[in-house]
DOKOL-696087 format. One line per 10 residues: number of its first residue (from 1); their letters; for each residue x, y, z of C-alpha. Coordinates in nm, 2 decimals, padded with zeros to 4 digits. Layout:
BEGIN
NUM = a = X Y Z; ...;
***
This chain:
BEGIN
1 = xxxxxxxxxx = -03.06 -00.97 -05.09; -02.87 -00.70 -05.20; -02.76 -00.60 -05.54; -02.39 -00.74 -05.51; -02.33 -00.77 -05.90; -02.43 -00.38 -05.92; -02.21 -00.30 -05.62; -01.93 -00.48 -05.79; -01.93 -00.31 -06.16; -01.98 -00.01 -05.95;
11 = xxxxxxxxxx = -01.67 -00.01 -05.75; -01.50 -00.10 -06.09; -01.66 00.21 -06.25; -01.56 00.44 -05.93; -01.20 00.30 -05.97; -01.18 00.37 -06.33; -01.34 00.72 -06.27; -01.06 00.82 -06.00; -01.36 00.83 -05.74; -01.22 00.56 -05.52;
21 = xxxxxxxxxx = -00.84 00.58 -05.49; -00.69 00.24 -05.62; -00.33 00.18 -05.73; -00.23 00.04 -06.10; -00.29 -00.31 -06.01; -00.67 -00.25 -05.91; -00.71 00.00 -06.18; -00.64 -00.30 -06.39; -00.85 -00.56 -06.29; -01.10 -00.36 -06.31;
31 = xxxxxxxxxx = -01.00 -00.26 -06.66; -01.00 -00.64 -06.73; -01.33 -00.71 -06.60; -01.52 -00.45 -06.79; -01.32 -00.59 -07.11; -01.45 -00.90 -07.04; -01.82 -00.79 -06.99; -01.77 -00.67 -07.36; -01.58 -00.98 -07.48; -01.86 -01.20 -07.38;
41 = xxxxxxxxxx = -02.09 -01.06 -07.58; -01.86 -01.22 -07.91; -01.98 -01.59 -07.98; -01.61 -01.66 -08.01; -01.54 -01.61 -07.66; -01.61 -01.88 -07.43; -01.72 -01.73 -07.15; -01.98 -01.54 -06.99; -02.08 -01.32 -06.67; -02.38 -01.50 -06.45;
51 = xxxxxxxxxx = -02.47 -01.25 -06.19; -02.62 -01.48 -06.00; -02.37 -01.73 -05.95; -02.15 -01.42 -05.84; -02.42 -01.33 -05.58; -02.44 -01.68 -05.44; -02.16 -01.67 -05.28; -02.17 -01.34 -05.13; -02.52 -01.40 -05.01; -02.35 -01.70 -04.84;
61 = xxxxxxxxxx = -02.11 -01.56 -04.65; -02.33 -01.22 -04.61; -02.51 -01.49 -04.33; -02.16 -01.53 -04.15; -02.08 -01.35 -03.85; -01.77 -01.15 -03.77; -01.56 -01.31 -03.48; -01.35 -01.02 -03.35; -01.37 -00.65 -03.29; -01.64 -00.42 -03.25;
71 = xxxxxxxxxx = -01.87 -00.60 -03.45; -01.82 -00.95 -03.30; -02.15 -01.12 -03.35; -02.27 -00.94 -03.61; -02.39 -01.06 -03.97; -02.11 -00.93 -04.20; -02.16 -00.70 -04.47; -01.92 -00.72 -04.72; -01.72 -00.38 -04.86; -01.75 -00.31 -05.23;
81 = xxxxxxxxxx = -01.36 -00.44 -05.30; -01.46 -00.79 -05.18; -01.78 -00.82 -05.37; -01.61 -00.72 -05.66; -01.36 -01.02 -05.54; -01.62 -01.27 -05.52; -01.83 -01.16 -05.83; -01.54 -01.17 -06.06; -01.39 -01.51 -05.96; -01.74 -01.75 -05.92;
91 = xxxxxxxxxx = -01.96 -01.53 -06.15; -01.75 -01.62 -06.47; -01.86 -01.97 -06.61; -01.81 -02.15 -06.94; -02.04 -02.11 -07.19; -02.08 -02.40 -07.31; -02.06 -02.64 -06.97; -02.17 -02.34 -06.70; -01.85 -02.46 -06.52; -01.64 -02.19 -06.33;
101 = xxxxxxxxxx = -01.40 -01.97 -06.58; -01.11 -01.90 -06.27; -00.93 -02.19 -06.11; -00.69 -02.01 -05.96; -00.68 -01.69 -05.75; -00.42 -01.45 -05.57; -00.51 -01.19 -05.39; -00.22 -00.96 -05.22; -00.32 -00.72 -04.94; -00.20 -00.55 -04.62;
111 = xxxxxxxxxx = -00.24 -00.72 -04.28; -00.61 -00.59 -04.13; -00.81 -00.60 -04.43; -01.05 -00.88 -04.34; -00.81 -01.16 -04.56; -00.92 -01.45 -04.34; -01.27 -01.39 -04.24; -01.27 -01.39 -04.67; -01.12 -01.66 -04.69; -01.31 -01.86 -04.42;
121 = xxxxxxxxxx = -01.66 -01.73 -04.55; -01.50 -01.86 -04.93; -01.40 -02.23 -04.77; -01.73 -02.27 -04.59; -01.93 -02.20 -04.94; -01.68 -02.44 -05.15; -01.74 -02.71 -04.86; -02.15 -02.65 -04.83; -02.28 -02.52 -05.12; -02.14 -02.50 -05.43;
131 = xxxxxxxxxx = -02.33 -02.79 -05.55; -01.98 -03.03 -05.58; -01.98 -03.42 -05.50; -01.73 -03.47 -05.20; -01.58 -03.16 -05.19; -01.22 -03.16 -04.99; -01.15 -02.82 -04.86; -00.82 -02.70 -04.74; -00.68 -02.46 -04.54; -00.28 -02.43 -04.60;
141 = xxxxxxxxxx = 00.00 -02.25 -04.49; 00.41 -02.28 -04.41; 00.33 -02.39 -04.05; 00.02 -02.58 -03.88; -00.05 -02.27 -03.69; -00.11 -02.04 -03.97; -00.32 -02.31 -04.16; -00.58 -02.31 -03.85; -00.61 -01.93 -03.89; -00.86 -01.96 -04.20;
151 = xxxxxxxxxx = -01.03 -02.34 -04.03; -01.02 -02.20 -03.68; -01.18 -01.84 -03.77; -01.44 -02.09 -04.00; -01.52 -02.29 -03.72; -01.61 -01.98 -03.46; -01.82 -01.86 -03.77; -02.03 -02.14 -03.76; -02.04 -02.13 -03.36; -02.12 -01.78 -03.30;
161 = xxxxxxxxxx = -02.48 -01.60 -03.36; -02.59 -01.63 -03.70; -02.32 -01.94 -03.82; -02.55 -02.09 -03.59; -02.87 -02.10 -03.78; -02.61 -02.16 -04.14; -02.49 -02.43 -03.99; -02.79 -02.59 -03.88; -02.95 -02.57 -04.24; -02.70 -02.64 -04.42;
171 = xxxxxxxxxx = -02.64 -02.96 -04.16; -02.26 -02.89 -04.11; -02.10 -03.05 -03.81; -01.79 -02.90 -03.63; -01.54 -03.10 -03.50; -01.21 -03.05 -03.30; -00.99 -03.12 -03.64; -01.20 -03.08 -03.94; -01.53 -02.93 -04.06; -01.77 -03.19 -04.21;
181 = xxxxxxxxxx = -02.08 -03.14 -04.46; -02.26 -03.52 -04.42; -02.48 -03.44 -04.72; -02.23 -03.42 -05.03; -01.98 -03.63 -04.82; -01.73 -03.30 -04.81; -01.46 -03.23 -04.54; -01.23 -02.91 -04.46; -00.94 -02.93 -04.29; -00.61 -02.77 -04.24;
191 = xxxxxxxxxx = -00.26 -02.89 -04.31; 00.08 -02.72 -04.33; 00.43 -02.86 -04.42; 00.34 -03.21 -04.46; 00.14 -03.14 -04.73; 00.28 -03.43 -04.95; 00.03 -03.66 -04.74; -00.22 -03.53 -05.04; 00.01 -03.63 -05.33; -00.33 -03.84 -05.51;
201 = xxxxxxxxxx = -00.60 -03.59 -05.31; -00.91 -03.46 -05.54; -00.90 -03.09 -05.38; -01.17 -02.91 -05.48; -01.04 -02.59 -05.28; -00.69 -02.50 -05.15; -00.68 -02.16 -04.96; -00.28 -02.12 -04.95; -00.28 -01.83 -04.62; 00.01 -01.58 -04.65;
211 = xxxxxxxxxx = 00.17 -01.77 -04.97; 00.49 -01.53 -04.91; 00.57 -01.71 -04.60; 00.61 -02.04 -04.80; 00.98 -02.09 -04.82; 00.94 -02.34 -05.11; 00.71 -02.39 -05.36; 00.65 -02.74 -05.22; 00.28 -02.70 -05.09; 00.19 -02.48 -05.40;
221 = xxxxxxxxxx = 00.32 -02.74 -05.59; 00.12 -03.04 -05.46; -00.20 -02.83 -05.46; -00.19 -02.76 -05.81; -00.16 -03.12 -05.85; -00.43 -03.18 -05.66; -00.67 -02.99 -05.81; -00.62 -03.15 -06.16; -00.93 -03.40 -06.09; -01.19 -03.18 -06.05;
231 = xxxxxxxxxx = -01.36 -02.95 -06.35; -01.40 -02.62 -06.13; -01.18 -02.66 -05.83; -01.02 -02.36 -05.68; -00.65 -02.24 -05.56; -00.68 -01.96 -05.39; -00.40 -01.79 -05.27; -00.39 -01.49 -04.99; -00.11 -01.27 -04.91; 00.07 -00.97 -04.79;
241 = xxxxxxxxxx = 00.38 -00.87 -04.96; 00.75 -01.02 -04.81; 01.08 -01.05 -04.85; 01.14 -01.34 -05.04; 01.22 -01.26 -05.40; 01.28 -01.63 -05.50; 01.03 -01.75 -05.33; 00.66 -01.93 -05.49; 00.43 -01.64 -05.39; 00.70 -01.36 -05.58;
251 = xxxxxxxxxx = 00.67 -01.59 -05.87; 00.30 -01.58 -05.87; 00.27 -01.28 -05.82; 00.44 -01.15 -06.11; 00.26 -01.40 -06.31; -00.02 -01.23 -06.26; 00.10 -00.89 -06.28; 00.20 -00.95 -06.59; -00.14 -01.11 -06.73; -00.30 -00.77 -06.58;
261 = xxxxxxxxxx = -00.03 -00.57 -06.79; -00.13 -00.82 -07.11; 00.23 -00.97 -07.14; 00.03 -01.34 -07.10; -00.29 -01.39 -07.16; -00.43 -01.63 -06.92; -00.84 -01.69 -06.88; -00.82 -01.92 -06.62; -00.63 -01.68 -06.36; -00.79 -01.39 -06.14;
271 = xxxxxxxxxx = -00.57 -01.18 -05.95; -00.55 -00.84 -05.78; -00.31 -00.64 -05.56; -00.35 -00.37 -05.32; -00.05 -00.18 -05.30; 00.10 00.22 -05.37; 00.21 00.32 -05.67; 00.60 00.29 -05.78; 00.52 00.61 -06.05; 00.63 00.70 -06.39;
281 = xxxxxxxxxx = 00.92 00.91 -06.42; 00.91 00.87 -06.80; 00.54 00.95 -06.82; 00.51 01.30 -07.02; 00.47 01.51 -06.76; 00.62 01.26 -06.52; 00.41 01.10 -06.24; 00.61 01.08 -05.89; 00.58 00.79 -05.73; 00.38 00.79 -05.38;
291 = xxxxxxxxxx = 00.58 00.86 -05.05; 00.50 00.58 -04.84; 00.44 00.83 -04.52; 00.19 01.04 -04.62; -00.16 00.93 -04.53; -00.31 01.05 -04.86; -00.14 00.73 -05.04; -00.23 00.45 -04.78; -00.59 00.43 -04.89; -00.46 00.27 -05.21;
301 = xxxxxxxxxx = -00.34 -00.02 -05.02; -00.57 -00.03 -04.74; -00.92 -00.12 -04.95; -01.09 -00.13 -04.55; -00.93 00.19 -04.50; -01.18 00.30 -04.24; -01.34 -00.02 -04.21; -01.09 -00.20 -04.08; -00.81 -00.06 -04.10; -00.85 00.26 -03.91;
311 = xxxxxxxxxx = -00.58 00.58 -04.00; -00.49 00.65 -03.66; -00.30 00.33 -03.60; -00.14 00.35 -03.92; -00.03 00.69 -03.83; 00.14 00.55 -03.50; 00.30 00.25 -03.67; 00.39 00.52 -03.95; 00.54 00.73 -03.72; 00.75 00.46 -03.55;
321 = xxxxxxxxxx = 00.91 00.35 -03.95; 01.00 00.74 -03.96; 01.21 00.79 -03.64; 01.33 00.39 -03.63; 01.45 00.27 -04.00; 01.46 -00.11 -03.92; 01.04 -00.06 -03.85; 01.01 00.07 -04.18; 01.03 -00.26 -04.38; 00.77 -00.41 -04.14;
331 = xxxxxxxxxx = 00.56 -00.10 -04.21; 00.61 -00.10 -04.63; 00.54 -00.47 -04.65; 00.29 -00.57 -04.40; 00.06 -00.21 -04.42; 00.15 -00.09 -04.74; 00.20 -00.43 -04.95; 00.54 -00.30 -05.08; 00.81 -00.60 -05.19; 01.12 -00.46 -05.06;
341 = xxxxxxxxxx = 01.43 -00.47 -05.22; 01.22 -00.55 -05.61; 01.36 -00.22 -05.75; 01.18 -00.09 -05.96; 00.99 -00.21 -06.31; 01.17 -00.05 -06.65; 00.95 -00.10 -06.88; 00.53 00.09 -06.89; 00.44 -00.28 -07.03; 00.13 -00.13 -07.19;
351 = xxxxxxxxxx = 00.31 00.14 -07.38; 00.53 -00.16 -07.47; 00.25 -00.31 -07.61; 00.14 00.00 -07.80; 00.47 -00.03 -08.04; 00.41 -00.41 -08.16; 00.33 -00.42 -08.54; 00.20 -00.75 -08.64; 00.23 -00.70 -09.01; 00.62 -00.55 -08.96;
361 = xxxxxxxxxx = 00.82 -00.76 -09.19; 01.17 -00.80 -09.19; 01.25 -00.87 -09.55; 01.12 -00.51 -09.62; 01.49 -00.41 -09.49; 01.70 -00.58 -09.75; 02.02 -00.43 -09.81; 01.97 -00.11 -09.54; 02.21 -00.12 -09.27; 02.18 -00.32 -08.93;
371 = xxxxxxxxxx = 02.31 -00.36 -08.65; 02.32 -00.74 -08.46; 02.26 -00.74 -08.08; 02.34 -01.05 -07.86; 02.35 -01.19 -07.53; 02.57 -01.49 -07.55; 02.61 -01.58 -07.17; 02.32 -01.82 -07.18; 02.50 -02.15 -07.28; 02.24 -02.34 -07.15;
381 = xxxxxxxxxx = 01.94 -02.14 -07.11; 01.79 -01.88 -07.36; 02.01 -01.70 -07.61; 01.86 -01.41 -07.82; 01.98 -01.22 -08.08; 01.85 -00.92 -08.23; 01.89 -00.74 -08.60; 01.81 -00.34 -08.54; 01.72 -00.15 -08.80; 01.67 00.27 -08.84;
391 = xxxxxxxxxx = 01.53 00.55 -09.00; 01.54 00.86 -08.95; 01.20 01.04 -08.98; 01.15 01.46 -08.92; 01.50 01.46 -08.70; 01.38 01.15 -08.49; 01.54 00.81 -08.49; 01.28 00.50 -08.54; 01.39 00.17 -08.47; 01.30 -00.13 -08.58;
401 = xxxxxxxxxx = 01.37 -00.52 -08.40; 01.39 -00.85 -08.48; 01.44 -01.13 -08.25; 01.52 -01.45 -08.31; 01.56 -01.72 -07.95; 01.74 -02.06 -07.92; 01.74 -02.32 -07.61; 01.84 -02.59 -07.53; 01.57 -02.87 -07.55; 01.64 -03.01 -07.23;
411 = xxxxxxxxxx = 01.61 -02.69 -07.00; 01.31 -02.67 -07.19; 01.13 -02.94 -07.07; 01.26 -02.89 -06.72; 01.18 -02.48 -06.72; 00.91 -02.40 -06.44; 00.78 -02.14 -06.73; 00.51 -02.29 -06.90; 00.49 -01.96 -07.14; 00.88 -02.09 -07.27;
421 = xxxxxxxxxx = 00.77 -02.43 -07.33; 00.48 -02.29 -07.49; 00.66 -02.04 -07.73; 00.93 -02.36 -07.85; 00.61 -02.58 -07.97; 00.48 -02.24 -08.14; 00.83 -02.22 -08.34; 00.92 -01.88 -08.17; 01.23 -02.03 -08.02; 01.44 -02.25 -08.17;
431 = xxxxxxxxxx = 01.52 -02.58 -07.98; 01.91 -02.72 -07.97; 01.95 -03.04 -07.91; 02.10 -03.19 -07.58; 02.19 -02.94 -07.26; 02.33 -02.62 -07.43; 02.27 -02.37 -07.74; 02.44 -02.45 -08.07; 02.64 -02.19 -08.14; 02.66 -02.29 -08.50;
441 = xxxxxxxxxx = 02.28 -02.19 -08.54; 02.38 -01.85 -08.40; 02.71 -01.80 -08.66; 02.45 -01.91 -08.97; 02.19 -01.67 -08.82; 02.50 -01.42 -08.83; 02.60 -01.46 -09.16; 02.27 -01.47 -09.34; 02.23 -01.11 -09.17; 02.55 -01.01 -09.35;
451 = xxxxxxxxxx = 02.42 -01.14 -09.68; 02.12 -01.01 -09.67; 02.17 -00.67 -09.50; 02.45 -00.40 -09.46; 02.58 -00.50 -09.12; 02.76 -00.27 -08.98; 02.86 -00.45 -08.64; 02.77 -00.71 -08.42; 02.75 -00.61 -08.04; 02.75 -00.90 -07.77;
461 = xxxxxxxxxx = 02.87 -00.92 -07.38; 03.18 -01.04 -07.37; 03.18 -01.37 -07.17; 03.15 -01.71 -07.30; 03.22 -01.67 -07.74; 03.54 -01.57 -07.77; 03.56 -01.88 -08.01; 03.30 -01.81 -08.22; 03.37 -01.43 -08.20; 03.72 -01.52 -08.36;
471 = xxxxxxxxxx = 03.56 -01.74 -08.65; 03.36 -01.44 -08.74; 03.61 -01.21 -08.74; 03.79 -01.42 -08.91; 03.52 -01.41 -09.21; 03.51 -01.02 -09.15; 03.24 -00.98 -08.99; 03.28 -00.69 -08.75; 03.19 -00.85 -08.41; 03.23 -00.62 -08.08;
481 = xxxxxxxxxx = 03.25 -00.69 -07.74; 03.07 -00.44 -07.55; 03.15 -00.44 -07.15; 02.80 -00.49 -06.96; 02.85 -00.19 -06.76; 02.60 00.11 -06.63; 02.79 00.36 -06.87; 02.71 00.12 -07.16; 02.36 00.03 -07.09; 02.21 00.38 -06.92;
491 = xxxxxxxxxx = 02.22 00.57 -07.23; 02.07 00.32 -07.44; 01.81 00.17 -07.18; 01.69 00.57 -07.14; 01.69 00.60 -07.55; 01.48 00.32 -07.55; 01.24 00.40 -07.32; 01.22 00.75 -07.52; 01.11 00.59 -07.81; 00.83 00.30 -07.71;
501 = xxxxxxxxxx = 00.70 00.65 -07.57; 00.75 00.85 -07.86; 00.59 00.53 -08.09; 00.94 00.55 -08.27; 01.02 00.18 -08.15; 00.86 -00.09 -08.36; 00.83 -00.48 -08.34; 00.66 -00.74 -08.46; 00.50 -00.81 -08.11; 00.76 -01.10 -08.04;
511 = xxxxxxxxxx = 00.58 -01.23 -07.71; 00.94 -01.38 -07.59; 01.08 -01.01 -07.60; 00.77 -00.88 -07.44; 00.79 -01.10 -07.13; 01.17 -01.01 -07.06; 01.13 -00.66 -07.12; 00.86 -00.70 -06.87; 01.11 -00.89 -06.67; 01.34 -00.58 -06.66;
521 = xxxxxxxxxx = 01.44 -00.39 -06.30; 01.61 -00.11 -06.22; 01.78 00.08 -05.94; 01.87 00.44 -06.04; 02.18 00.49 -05.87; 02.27 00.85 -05.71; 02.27 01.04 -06.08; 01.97 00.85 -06.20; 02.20 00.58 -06.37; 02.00 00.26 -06.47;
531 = xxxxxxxxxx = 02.13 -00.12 -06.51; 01.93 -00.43 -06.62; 01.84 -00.67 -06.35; 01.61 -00.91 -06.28; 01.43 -01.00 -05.97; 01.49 -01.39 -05.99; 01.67 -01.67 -06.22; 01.35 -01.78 -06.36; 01.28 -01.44 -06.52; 01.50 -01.39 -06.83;
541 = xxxxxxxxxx = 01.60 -01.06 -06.97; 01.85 -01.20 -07.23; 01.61 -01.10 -07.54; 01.65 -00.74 -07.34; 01.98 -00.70 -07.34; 02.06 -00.84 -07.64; 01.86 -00.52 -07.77; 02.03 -00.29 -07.50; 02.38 -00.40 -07.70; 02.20 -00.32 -08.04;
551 = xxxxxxxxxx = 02.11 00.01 -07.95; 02.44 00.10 -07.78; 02.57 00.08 -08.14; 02.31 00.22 -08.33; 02.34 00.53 -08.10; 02.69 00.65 -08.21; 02.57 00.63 -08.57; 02.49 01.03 -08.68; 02.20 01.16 -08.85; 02.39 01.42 -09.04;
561 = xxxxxxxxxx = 02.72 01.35 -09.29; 03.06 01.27 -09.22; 02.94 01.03 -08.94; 03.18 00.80 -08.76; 03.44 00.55 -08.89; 03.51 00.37 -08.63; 03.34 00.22 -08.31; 03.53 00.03 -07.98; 03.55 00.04 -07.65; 03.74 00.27 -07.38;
571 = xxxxxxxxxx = 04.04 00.11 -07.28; 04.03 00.24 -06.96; 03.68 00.21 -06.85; 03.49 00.04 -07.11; 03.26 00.28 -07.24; 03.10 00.24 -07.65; 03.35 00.48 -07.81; 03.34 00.65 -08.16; 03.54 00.84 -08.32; 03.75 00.90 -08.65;
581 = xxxxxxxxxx = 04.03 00.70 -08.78; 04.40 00.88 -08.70; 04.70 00.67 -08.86; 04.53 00.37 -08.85; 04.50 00.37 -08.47; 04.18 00.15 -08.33; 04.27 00.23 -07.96; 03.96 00.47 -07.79; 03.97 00.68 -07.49; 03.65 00.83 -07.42;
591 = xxxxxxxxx = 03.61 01.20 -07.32; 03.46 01.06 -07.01; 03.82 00.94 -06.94; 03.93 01.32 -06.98; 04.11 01.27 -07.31; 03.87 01.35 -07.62; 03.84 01.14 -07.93; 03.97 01.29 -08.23; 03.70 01.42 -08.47;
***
């Protein structure tokens, strides 16, 4: 037997060392994993690394054969990437019970890779021998057709060469429609669409083939379920990237991005994705991202580079994408496992990270001046607010946040983000009773600011307050409408970003805020512009922008004397303006607008 736990923390040592060429997402799993083999040696962590449970299972399917291409017939030998694959996810076990730490899995990679012959070896173990009482096994997928890829490629394993001699001593029978183990009374099968005919099935493992071609999260959905009965089943989902931003395998996906980047912590979830790297224009010096047609980066993707996947037919199909633009989408997503039409992540979440300061306390600020960002367009979703204080330290601004959240109790039981429902019963956002936010909680949250600190205005979007804009303005309280535009928000996204990587922002590590700064995309238009977006509903940048409206403010106020008396808004394009009183006049221009404020 080979030494597939050293060959593992081997390829996760070559990654780290820039010996093999991964992209971030690799680069972090295998950060993760060598975490963990430090964690576990703390009592207070419940789990630990058993080697040999890890080698099991590539030993298993080590006595499978491969069904197609050159090496038809013969025993497979699995590449470093996979044993690291197999180690991590079934070598991790409880403690205290020796019961499997991972329940679910995703694993994203380019078409040629060897995804099913994985997943067909994985199937074949979870049916035969790992040791479960009546183990159901499933193979799904949108269609019938793709579900039999993983059963039908399982059952020509066990018919061909050495499957043979498995088979026989592991006394699996092969039939036309299912794959039966007689000894622990187990089945596999495949099933597509229809998938509701296991609402009450005790699935003990659900391989969910090419989850971005699942148009609904229907199947996902009642596998999850299904897997509630038993105490180490197993959802494992397989993919190449798509097309489909609002789609189930988007969504787990950037779940599990973002418990790689630390946003979530989840113990229960393995993932890891094989793509190119977007790049880091705001690293210091900046790091470009890869160009898609150059050979050098498709390695990165492509972990059977080589293997599998050989370089001269991704230099045709490369070629192709180059002189015919509609090829290139096929080419990004299917051989290079890029999302198209995602733009591209704000926020270096682990930087983000860097500027949370758990013992920051807000009351510290009493009576220095603040500025109040909101986003009020949520009526019935979450509404953020944020106070944003300053200091001004060696001829650098520092900024310090505050959030505070508010929902409404009913979207948050019905919210498909278990983190938000989590967060309310933790206190961190407020509940309001019925469908939609009390606004009243957000005036009081308002006007305690104003007694407690010098408030000097109170920037929100402009859509859905106008009445409880007017009641504060009524009490004096300088509330400004700041139009959600690039020529608002670019300035003050890019100041941002310039300070979590100076260390000059600070928070008090506010999880909510994390995840939708996390949450944040952006397309740089033709001058490098940015904009918030979002790639879906589900994932709110609200806390975000309520900042981005904060710091728009903050901006215009001058480090040296004789700073600014007034602040508005262009009234010809709608850009923050500042400026000098002049007879009592409150109408801006901006400079941008070719007439210069007076100052």
């Amino acid at each position: 037997m080979r030494p597939y736990a050293q060959i593992a923390a081997d390829y996760c040592a070559d990654v780290l060392a820039g010996r093999i060429l991964a992209c971030k997402w690799v680069r972090l799993a295998c950060e993760r994993q060598q975490r963990d083999l430090t964690r576990a040696a703390d009592p207070a962590f419940p789990y630990t690394y058993d080697e040999a449970k890890g080698a099991r299972v590539c030993l298993f399917i080590e006595k499978l054969p491969h069904i197609k291409g050159p090496l038809s017939g013969q025993t497979i030998v699995l590449e470093p990437w996979q044993l690291f694959i197999l180690c991590t996810a079934f070598g991790w076990v409880r403690k205290d019970t020796g019961k499997r730490r991972f329940r679910r899995v995703y694993i994203e990679v380019p078409r040629g890779n060897g995804k099913s012959a994985l997943s067909s070896g994985v199937a074949l173990y979870m049916l035969a021998a790992d040791g479960e009482g009546g183990p159901e096994v499933y193979s799904a997928a949108r269609v019938k057709e793709q579900a039999r890829i993983v059963f039908d490629v399982a059952k020509k394993m066990l018919r061909t060469g050495p499957g043979i001699k498995l088979r026989q001593h592991f006394g699996i029978q092969v039939l036309e429609h299912s794959i039966i183990h007689p000894a622990s009374n187990g089945i596999f099968t495949a099933v597509s669409s229809d998938a509701q005919a296991l609402d009450g099935g005790n699935v003990h493992y659900g391989c969910l083939d090419e989850l971005h071609a699942h148009p609904t999260s229907e199947v996902y959905d009642v596998f999850d379920t299904a897997t509630g009965k038993r105490d180490q089943s197993m959802l494992w989902a397989i993919t190449t990237a798509g097309v489909d931003l609002t789609g189930i395998c988007y969504s787990t996906r950037d779940y599990i991005l973002k418990v790689l980047e630390g946003v979530f912590e989840d113990e229960r979830w393995f993932g890891v994705v094989y793509t190119i790297d977007e790049g880091d224009p705001n690293a210091d010096p900046p790091i470009p991202g890869d160009d898609w047609a150059d050979p050098a980066t498709w390695k990165k993707a492509n972990p059977n580079y080589g293997v599998s996947v050989f370089p001269d037919d991704l230099e045709m199909k490369a070629k192709k994408a180059l002189q015919q633009v509609s090829a290139q989408t096929n080419f990004r997503t299917k051989h290079l496992d890029i999302w198209q039409g995602t733009g591209s992540n704000w926020m270096d979440m682990r930087r983000f990270a860097r500027c949370a300061d758990r013992g920051l306390n807000e009351a510290d600020f009493a009576g220095k001046q603040c500025v109040i960002g909101l986003d009020l367009a949520a009526k019935i979703d979450l509404l953020s607010g944020v106070r944003v204080f300053w200091e001004d330290i060696d001829g650098k601004r520092h900024y310090y946040a505050f959030w505070s959240h508010w929902m409404p109790e009913l979207r948050i039981a019905a919210t498909e983000v278990v983190a938000l429902r989590q967060w309310a019963g933790e206190g961190l956002i407020q509940e309001c009773p019925g469908e939609s936010n009390d606004f009243n909680k957000v005036k009081d949250w308002i006007r305690d600011a104003c007694r407690a600190y010098d408030v000097l205005t109170v920037g929100h979007d402009p859509w859905g307050a106008l009445e409880m804009e007017n009641d504060l303005i009524n009490e004096g309280i300088p509330m400004l409408a700041i139009q959600q535009i690039t020529k608002n928000f670019s300035p003050a996204m890019k100041e941002l970003e310039s300070a979590v990587y100076d260390g000059r922002f600070h928070f008090n590590g506010d999880p909510v805020t994390a995840w939708a700064v996390s949450n944040v995309i952006v397309k740089p238009d033709a001058n490098d512009n940015i904009f918030p977006r979002k790639a879906k509903d589900v994932n709110k940048i609200d806390p975000a922008v309520a900042l981005f409206n904060a710091i728009i403010r903050v901006m215009t106020v001058e480090t040296s004397s004789g700073g600014v008396d007034v602040f508005g808004s262009c009234v010809k394009c709608g850009a923050v303006c500042a400026g000098k009183l002049k007879d009592g006049a409150l109408e801006f221009i901006c400079s941008d607008c070719k007439k210069v404020l007076d100052k």
